[in-house]
Backbone as a printed PyTorch tensor [residue, N CA C, xyz], in Angstrom:
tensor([[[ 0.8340, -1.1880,  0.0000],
         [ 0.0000,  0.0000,  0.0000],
         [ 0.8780,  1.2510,  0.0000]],

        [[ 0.4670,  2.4840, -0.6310],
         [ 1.2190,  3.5920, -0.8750],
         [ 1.3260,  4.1100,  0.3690]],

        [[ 0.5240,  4.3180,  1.5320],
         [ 0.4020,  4.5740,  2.9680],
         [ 1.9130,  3.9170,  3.5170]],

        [[ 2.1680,  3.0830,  3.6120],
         [ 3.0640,  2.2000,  4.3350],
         [ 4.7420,  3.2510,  3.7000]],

        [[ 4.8950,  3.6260,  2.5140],
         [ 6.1360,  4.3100,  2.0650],
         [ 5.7010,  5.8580,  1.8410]],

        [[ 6.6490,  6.8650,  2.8680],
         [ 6.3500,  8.0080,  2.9700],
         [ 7.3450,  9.1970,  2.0550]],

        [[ 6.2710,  9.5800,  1.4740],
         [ 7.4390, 10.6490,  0.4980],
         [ 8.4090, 11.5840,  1.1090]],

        [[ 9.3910, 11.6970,  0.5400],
         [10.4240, 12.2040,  1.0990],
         [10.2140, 13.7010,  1.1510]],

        [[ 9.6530, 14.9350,  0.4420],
         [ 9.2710, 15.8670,  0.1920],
         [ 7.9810, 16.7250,  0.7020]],

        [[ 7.9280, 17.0950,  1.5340],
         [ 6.7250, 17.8080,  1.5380],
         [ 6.6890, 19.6220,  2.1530]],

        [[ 5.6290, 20.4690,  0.9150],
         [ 6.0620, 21.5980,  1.0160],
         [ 5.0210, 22.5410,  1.7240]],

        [[ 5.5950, 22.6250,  3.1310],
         [ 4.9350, 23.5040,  3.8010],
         [ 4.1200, 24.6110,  3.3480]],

        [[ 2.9810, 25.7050,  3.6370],
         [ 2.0120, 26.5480,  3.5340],
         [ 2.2450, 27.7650,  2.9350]],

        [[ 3.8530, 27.6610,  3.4940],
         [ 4.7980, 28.9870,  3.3280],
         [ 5.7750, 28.9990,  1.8910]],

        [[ 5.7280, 27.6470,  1.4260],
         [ 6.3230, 27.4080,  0.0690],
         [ 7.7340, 26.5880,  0.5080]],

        [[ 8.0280, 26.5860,  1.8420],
         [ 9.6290, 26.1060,  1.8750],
         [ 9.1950, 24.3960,  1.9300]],

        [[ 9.9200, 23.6140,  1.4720],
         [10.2430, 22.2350,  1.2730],
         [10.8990, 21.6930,  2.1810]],

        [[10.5720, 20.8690,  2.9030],
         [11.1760, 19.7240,  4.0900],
         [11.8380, 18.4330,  2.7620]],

        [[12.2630, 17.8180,  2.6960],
         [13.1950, 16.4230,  2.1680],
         [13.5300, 15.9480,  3.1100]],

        [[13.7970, 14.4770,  3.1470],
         [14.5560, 13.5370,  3.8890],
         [13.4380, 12.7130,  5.2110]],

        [[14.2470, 13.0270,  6.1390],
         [13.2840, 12.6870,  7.4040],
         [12.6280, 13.2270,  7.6240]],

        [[12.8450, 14.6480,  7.7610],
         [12.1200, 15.9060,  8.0130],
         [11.2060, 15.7460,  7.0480]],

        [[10.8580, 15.6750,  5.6870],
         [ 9.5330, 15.3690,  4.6310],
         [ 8.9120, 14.2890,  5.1750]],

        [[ 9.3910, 13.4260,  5.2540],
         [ 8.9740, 12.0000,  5.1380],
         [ 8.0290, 12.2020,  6.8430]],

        [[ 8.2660, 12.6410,  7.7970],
         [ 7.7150, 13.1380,  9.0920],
         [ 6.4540, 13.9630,  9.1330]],

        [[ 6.8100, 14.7540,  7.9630],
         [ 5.5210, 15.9190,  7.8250],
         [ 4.4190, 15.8210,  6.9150]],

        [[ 4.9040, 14.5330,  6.1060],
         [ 3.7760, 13.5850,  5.7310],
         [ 3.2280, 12.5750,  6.7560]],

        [[ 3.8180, 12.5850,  7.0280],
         [ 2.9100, 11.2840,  7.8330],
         [ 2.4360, 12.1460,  9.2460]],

        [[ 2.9090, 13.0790,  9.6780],
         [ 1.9430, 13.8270, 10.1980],
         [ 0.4660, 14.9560,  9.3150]],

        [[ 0.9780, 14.6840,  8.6800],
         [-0.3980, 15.2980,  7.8060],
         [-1.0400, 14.4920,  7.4000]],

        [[-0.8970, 13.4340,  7.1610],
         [-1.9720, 11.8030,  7.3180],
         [-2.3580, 11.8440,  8.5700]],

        [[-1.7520, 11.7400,  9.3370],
         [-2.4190, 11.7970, 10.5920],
         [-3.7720, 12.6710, 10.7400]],

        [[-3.4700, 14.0120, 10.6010],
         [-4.5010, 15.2780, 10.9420],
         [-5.4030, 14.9040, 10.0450]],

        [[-5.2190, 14.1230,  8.9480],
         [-6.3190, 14.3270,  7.8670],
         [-6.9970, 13.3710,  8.4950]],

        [[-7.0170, 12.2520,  8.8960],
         [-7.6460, 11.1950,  9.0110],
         [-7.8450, 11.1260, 10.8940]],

        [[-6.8590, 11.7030, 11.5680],
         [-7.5290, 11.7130, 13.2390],
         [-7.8920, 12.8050, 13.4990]],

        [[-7.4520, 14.1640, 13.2530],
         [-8.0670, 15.3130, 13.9700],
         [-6.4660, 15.8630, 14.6000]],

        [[-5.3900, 14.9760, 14.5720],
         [-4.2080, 15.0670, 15.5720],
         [-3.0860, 14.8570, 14.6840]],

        [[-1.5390, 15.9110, 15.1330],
         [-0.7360, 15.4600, 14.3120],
         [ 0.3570, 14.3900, 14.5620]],

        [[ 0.0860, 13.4320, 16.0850],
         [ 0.2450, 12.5580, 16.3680],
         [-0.1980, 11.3260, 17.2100]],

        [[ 0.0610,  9.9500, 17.0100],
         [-0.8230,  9.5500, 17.8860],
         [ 0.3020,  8.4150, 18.7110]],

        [[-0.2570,  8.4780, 19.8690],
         [ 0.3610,  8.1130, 20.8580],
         [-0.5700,  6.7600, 21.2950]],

        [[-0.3390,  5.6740, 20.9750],
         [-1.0000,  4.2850, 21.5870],
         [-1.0300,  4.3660, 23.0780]],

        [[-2.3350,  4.2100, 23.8980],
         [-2.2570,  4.3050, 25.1770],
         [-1.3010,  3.1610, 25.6340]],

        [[-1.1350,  2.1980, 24.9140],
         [-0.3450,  0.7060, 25.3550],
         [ 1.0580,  1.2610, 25.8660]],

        [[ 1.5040,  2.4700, 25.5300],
         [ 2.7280,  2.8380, 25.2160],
         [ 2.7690,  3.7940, 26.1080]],

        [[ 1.8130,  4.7570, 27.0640],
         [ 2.4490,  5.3150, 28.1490],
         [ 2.4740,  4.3500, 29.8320]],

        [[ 3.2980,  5.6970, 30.2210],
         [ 3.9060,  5.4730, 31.5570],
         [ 2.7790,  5.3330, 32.9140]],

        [[ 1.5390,  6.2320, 31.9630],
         [ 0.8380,  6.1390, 33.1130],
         [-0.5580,  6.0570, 32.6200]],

        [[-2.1490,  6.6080, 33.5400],
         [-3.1850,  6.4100, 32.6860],
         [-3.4760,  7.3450, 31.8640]],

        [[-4.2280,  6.9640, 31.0360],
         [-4.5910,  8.1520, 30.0200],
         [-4.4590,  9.4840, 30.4320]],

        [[-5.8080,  8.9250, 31.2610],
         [-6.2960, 10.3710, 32.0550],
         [-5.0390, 11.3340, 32.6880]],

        [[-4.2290, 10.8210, 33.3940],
         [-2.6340, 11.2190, 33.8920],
         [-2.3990, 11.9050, 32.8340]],

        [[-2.0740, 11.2470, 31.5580],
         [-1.4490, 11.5220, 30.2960],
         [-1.9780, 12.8750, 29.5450]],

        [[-3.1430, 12.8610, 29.5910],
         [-4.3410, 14.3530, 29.0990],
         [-3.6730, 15.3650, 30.1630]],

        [[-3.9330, 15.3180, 31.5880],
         [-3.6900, 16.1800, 32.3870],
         [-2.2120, 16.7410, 31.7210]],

        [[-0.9700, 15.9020, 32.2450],
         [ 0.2370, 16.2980, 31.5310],
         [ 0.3220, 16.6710, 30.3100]],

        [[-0.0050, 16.4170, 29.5040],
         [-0.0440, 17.2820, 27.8280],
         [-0.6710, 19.0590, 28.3260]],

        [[-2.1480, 18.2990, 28.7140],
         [-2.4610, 20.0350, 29.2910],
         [-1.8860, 21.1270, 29.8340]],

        [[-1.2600, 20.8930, 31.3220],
         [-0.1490, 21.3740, 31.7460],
         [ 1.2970, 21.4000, 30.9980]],

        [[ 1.6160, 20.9790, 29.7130],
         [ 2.5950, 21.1610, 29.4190],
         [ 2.2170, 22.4770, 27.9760]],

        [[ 0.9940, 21.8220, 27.3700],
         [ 0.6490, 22.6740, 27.0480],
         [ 0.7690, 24.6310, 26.7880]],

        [[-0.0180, 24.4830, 28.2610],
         [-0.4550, 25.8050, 29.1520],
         [ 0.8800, 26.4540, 29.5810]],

        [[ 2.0380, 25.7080, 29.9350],
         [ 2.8840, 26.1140, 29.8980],
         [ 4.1290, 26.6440, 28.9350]],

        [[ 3.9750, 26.1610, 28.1030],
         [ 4.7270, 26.6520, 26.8280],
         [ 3.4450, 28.0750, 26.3550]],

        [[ 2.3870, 27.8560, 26.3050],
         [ 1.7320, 29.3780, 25.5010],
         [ 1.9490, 30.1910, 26.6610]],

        [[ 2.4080, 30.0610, 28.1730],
         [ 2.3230, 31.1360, 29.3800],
         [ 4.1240, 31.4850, 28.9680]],

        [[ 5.1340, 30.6880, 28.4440],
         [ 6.3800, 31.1870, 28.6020],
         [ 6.1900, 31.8610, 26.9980]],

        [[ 5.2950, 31.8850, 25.6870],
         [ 5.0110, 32.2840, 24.8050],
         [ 4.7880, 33.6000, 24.6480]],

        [[ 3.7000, 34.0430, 25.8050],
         [ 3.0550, 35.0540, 26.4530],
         [ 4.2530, 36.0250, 26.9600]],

        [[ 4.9810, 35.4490, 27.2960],
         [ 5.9500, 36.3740, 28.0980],
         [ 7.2840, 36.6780, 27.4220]],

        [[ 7.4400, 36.0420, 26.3880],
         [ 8.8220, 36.3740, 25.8360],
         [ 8.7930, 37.0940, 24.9390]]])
């Protein structure tokens, strides 16, 4: 399936071009958004703790990067 091999190229909104890993990444995060809503997905099988834990921490990490955003 064409899904499974990710193009190496993909050209951002702004016109500049990613290649390599960096393309091949920003496709398959833009598969992502198209098809989940998200530009990554994280298998719950695969964290440290529960979901719910996991939401909270994204949130707070969140909130914290747009509050040091806010201020710089």
């Amino acid at each position: 399936s064409s899904d499974l091999i990710e193009n190496h190229k993909h050209k951002l909104p702004e016109g500049d071009i990613l290649t390599g890993v960096q393309g091949m990444f920003a496709n398959r995060m833009q598969k992502l958004r198209d098809r989940l809503g998200y530009d990554i997905y994280v298998n719950e099988a695969e964290l440290d703790r529960t979901a719910d834990e996991f939401v909270v921490l994204v949130r707070a990490c969140h909130d914290d990067v747009k509050t040091r955003l806010n201020y710089s």
